[in-house]
C-alpha positions in Angstrom: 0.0 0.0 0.0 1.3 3.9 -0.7 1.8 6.0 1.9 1.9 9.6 1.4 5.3 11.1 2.7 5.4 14.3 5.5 5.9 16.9 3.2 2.7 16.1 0.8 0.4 16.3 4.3 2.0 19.3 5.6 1.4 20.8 2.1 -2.7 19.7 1.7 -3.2 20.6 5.2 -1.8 24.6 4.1 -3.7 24.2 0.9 -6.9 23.6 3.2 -6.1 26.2 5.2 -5.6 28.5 3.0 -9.2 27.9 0.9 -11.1 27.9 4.5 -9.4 31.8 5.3 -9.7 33.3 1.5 -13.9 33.3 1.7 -13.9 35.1 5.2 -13.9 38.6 5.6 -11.5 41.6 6.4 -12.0 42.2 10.0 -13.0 46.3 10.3 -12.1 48.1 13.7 -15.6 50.4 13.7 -15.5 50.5 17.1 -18.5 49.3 19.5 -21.5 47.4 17.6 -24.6 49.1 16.5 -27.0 49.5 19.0 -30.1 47.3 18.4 -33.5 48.2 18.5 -36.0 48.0 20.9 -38.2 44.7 20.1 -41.6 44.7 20.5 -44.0 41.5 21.1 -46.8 41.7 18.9 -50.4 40.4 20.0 -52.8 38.3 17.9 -55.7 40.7 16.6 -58.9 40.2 18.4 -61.0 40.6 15.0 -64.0 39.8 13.2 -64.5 35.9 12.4 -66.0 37.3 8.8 -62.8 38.3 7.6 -60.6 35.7 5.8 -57.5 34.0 7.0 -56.0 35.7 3.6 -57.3 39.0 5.5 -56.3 38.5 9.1 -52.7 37.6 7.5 -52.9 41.2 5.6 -53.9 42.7 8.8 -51.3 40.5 10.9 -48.3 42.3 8.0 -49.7 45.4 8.1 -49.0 45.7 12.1 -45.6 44.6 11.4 -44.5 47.0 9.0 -46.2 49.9 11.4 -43.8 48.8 13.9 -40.5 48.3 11.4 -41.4 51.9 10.1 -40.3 53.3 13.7 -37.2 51.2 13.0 -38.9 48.7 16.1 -38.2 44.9 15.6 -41.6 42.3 16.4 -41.9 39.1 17.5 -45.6 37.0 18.0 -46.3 35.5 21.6 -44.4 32.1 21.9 -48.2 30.3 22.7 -50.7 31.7 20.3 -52.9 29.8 22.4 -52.3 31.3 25.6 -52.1 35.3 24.3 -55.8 34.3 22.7 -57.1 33.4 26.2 -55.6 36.3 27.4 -57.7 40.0 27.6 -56.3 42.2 30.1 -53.2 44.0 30.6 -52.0 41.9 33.9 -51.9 39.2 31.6 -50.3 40.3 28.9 -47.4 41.9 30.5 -47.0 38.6 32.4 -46.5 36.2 29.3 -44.2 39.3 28.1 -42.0 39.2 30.9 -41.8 35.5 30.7 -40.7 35.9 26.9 -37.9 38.4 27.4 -39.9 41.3 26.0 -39.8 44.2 27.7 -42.6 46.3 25.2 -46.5 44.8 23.2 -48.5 46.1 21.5 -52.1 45.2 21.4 -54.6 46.5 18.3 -57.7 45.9 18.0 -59.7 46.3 15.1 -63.9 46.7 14.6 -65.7 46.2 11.3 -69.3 47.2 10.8 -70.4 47.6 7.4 -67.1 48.2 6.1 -66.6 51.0 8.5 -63.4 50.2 10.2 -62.8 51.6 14.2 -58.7 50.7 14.5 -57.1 51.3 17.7 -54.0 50.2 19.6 -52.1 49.9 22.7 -48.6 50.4 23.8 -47.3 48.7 27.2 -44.4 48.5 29.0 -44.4 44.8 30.6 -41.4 45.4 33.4 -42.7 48.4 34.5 -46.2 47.6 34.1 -47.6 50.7 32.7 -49.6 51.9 29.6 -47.0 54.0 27.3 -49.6 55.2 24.9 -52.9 54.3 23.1 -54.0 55.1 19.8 -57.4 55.4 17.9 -58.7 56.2 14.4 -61.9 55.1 11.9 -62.0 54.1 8.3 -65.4 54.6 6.5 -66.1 52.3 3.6 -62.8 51.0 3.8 -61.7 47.6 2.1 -58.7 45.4 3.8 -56.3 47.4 1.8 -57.1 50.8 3.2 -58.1 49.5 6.8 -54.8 47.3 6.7 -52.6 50.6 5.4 -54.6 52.9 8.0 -53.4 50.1 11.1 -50.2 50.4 10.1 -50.0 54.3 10.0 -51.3 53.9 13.4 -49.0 51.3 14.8 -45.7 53.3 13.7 -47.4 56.5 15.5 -47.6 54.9 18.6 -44.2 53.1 18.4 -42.3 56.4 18.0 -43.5 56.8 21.4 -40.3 54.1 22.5 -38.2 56.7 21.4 -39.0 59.1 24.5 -39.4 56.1 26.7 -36.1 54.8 26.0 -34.3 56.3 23.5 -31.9 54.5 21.2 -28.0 55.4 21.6 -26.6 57.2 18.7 -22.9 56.7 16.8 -20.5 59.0 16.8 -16.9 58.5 14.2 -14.4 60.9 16.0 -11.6 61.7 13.7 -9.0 64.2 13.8 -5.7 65.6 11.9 -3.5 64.9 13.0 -4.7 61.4 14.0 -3.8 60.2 17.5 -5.1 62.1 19.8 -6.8 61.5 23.0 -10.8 61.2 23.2 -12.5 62.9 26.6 -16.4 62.9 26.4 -18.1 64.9 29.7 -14.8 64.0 31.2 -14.4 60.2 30.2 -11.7 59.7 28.6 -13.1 56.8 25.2 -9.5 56.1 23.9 -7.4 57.8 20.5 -8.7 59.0 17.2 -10.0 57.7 14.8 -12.8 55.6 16.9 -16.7 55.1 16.6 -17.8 56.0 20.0 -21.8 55.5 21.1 -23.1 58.1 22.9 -26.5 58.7 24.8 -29.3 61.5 23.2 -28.4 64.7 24.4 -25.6 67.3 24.3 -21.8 65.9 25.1 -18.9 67.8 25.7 -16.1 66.1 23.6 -12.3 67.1 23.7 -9.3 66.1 21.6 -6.0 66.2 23.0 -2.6 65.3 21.6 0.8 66.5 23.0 2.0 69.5 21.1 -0.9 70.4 19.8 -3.8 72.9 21.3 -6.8 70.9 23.2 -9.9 71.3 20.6 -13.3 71.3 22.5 -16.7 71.1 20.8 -20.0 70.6 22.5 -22.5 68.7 20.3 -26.1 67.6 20.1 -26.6 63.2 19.3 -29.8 61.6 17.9 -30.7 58.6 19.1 -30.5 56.2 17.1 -28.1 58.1 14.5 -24.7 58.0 13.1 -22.8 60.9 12.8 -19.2 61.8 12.3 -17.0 64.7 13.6 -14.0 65.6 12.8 -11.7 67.9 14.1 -8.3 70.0 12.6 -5.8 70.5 15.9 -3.1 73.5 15.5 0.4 73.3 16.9 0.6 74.7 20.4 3.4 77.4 20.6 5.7 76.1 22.9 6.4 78.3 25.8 10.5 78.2 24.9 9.5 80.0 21.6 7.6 82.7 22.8 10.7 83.3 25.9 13.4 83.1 22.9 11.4 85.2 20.6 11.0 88.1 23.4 14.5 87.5 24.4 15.7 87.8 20.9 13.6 90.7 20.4 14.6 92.7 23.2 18.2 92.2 23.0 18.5 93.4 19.9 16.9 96.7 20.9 18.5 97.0 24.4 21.8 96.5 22.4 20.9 99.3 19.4 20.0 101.6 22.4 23.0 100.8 24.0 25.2 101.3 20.0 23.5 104.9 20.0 24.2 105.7 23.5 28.2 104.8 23.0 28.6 106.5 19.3 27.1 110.1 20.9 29.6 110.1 23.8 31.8 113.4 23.9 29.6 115.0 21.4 28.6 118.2 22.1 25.0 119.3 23.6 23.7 121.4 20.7 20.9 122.9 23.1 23.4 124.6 25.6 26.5 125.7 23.2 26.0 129.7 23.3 27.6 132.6 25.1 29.4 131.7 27.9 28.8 127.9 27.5 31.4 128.1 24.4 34.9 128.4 25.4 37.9 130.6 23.1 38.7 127.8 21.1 34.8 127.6 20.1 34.3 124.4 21.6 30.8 123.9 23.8 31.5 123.3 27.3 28.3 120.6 27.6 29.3 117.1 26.2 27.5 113.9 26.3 28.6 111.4 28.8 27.0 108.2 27.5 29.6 105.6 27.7 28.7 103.8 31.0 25.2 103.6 29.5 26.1 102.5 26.2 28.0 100.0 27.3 25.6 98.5 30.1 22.5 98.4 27.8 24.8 97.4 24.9 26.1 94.5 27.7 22.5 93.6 28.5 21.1 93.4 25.2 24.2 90.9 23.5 23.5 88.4 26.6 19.9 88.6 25.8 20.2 87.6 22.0 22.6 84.7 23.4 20.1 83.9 25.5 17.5 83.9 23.0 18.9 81.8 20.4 19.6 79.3 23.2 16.4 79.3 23.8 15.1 78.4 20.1 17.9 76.3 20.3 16.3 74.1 22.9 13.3 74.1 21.6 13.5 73.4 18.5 15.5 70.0 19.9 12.4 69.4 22.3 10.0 69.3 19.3 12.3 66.9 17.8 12.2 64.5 20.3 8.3 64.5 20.1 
């Protein structure tokens, strides 16, 4: 019999490998998963026995599209059978509860002589309260218009989760450069760029990235919405700068002053060089006598340029460093 050496096994083994990986896909960092939404246990309609089972099934798809135009996910009672026998509100939020399903909605629909009287009800099984009720006719209406009137009311009344518990919303935080630190109301949520979810309502976000100014922005979230912000940072201006720059600055004038001060010394006071002030030889009596100052501010003003420069100096090697 043939026996297959090592090397072919090792090499099918790869091969099989390699076919199982090529189908699956990419994994994306989007940052924390969409938030779901609410679901919603849908009760049986309490309706006339004339209608067909072709109608009650119209009826039974208009209720769930209501509820999926409110972006609100359904779900029928685990034991038709038991939500039938079932007529109060007690009840119903008790077999809710024990399915996991925190909202239900009960319509109820009357027909007499094709005038339709539609109305629903919106409850909250843990708490065990009545979020909303709604109520509307349709004269002379066939199963079309009476199904596409219960819907219209079913996705008004499950709007109402939204206040009730509104859905979180999506926020892509980006910034340029990227990198830098998240803080929302004070929490820091890790680095640009990240997908952050966020509760309704106004948020104070900040972005923060050594050597660069902190960028602040307060902002308004939708539940139940993704947004994106994105935010330009500026370099900070480092405090060794602004010190060399003044330094610089200042030196240069102390040490012009100081220049001007030296180059008038023994040069005569043109204000007081009259009369008796003016000796036989015609030369004025009053002279300048600048030098000590001259050479002080002069002084003063060359150590500050050094200083200065040595200052730039520094910093400039700091920012490389960063």
């Amino acid at each position: 019999m043939h026996r297959s050496s090592r090397p072919d096994l090792v090499r099918t083994v790869a091969i099989a490998l390699a076919l199982t990986t090529a189908g699956m896909p990419a994994r994306a960092d989007v940052g924390p998963a969409a938030p779901t939404a609410p679901e919603v246990l849908v009760w049986p309609l309490p309706v006339d026995d004339a209608l067909s089972s072709a109608a009650r099934d119209e009826l039974s798809a208009a209720t769930r599209a209501g509820l999926e135009r409110a972006r609100v996910s359904s779900t029928p009672p685990a034991d038709a059978a038991q939500a039938a026998a079932c007529d109060d509100d007690a009840c119903t939020t008790a077999i809710a509860r024990t399915q996991g399903v925190r909202f239900v909605v009960r319509p109820t629909i009357h027909i007499e002589d094709r005038n339709w009287d539609i109305s629903a009800t919106l409850l909250d099984a843990t708490r065990g309260t009545v979020i909303g009720t709604v109520h509307a006719t349709c004269e002379l209406c066939g199963t079309a218009e009476g199904a596409e009137a219960l819907a219209d009311q079913i996705a008004t009344l499950a709007r109402k989760l939204e206040r009730v518990d509104p859905p979180p919303a999506r926020l892509h935080v980006a910034s340029d450069p990227a990198g830098a630190e998240i803080t929302v109301d004070g929490r820091a949520l890790g680095r640009t760029p990240r997908t952050i979810t966020l509760t309704p309502g106004r948020h104070r976000i900040a972005l923060d990235k050594p050597g660069w100014t902190t960028s602040e922005r307060t902002i308004a979230v939708v539940g139940g919405v993704d947004e994106t912000m994105r935010l330009e940072l500026q370099r900070a201006r480092r405090p060794l700068v602004g010190a060399g720059i003044g330094l610089l600055v200042g030196g240069i004038v102390l040490g012009g002053t100081g220049g001007a001060l030296w180059g008038i010394d023994g040069r005569p006071y043109r204000g007081r060089c009259e009369g008796d002030d003016v000796d036989y030889a015609g030369r004025c009596r009053y002279r300048y006598d600048t030098s000590t100052a001259g050479i002080v501010l002069t002084s003063i003003g060359i150590a500050a340029v050094i200083g200065g420069i040595a200052l730039l100096a520094a910093s400039r090697r700091s920012a490389r460093r960063r």
